[in-house]
C-alpha positions as CSV (number, residue, x, y, z in Angstrom):
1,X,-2.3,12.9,-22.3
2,X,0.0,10.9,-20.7
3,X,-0.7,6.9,-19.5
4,X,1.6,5.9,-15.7
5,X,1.4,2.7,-14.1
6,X,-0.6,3.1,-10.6
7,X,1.8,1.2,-8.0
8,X,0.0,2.2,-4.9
9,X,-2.8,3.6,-3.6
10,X,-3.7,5.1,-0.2
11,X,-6.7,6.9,0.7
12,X,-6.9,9.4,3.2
13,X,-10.9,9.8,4.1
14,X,-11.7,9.5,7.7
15,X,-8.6,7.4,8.5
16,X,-5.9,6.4,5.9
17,X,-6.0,3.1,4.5
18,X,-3.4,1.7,2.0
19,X,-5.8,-0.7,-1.0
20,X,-3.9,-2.9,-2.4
21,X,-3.9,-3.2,-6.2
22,X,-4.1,-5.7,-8.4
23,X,-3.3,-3.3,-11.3
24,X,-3.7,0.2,-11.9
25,X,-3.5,3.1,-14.1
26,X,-3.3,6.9,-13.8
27,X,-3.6,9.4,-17.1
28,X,-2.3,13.0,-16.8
29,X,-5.0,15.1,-18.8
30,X,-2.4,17.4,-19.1
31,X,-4.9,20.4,-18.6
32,X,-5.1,23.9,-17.1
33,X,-6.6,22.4,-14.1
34,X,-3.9,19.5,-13.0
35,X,-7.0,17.3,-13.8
36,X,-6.1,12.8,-13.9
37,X,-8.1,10.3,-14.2
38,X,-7.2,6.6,-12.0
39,X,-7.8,3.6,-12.6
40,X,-7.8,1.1,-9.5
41,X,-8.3,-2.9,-10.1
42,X,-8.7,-4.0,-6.6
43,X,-10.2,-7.1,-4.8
44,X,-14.4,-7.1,-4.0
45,X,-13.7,-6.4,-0.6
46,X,-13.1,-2.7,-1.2
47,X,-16.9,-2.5,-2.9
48,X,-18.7,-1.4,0.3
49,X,-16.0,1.6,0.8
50,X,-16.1,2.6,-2.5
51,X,-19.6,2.4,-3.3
52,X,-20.2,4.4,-0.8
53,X,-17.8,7.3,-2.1
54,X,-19.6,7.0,-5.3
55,X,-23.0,7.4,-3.6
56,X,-22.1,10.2,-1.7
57,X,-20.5,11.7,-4.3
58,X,-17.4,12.8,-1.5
59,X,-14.5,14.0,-2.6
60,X,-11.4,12.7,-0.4
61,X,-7.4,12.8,-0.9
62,X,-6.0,10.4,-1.5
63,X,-1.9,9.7,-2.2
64,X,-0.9,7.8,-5.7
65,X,2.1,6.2,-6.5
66,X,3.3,6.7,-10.0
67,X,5.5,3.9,-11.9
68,X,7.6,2.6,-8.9
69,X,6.7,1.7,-5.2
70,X,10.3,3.7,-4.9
71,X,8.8,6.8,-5.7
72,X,7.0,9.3,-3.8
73,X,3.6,9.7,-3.9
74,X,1.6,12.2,-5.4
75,X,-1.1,13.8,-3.2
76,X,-4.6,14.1,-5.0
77,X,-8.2,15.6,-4.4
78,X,-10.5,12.4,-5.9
79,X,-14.3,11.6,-6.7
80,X,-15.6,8.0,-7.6
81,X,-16.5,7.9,-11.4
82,X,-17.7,4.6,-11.4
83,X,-17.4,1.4,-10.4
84,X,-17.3,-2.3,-12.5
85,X,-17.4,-5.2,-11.2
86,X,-15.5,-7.9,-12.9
87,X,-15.9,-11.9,-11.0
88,X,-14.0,-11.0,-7.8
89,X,-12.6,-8.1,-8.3
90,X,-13.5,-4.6,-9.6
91,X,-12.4,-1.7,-11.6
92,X,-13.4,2.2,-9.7
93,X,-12.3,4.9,-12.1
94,X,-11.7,8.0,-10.3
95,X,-11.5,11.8,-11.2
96,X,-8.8,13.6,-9.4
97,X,-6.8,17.0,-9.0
98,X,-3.4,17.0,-8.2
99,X,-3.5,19.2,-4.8
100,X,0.2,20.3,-4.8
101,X,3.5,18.6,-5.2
102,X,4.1,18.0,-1.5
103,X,7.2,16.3,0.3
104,X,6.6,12.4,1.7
105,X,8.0,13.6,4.6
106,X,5.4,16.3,5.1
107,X,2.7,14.1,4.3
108,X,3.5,11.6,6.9
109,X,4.6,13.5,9.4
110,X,1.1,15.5,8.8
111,X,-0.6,12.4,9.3
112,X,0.8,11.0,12.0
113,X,0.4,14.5,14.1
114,X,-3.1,14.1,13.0
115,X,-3.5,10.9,14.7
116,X,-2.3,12.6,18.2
117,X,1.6,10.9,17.7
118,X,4.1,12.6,19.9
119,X,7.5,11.8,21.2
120,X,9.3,8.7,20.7
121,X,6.3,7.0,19.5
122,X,5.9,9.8,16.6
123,X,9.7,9.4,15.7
124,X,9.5,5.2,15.3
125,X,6.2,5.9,13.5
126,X,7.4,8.2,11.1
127,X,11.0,5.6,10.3
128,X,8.5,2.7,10.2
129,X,6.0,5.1,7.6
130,X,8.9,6.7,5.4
131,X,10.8,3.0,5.2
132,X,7.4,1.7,3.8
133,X,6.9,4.2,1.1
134,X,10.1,4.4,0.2
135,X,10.5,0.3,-0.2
């Protein structure tokens, strides 16, 4: 098994929403199956999304960031584990599979056709999307 920093975090269920971490961890099980566990440490006002995750037992993707903001993100298939909550904030543990080693640029531009973009609108959103993960 291998131990990465978890820089960012951005969950694409319903609608895609960044979390912002206060720390983070991701281990590579280094198994047949592509199989990693995360670890998110994130601010109490995530509970009520996350919770519900756990509850329903949903699976969603979600995109990781391994090490450096600088990198590109890994796209994953992820289930809430569990949840602890610590004073503020709280730790959700997560089980994921690593989908397929896509491009950034694939994933945004994905998303943003998703969300009905077109024309110059979908060519300043994509800049504004691929400057922010890039850093």
């Amino acid at each position: 098994m291998k131990t990465f920093k978890l820089v960012a975090l951005t969950l694409l269920h319903e609608q895609k929403q960044d979390i912002p971490l206060v720390d983070g961890l991701i281990i590579n099980k280094e198994d047949e199956n592509k199989q990693w566990l995360i670890e998110a440490y994130v601010e109490q006002t995530y509970r009520e999304l996350f919770t519900s995750l756990k509850e329903s037992g949903a699976t969603f993707d979600a995109l990781v960031t391994i090490s450096r903001k600088t990198n590109d993100p890994a796209h994953v298939r992820a289930t809430v584990r569990s949840i602890t909550i610590m004073s503020e904030r709280m730790s959700v543990l997560m089980d994921a599979t690593l989908v397929k080693r896509s491009n950034l640029a694939e994933v945004v531009l994905e998303d943003l056709v998703q969300r009905g973009l077109h024309g110059e609108t979908l060519l300043q959103q994509f800049k504004e999307h691929m400057h922010t993960k890039r850093g």
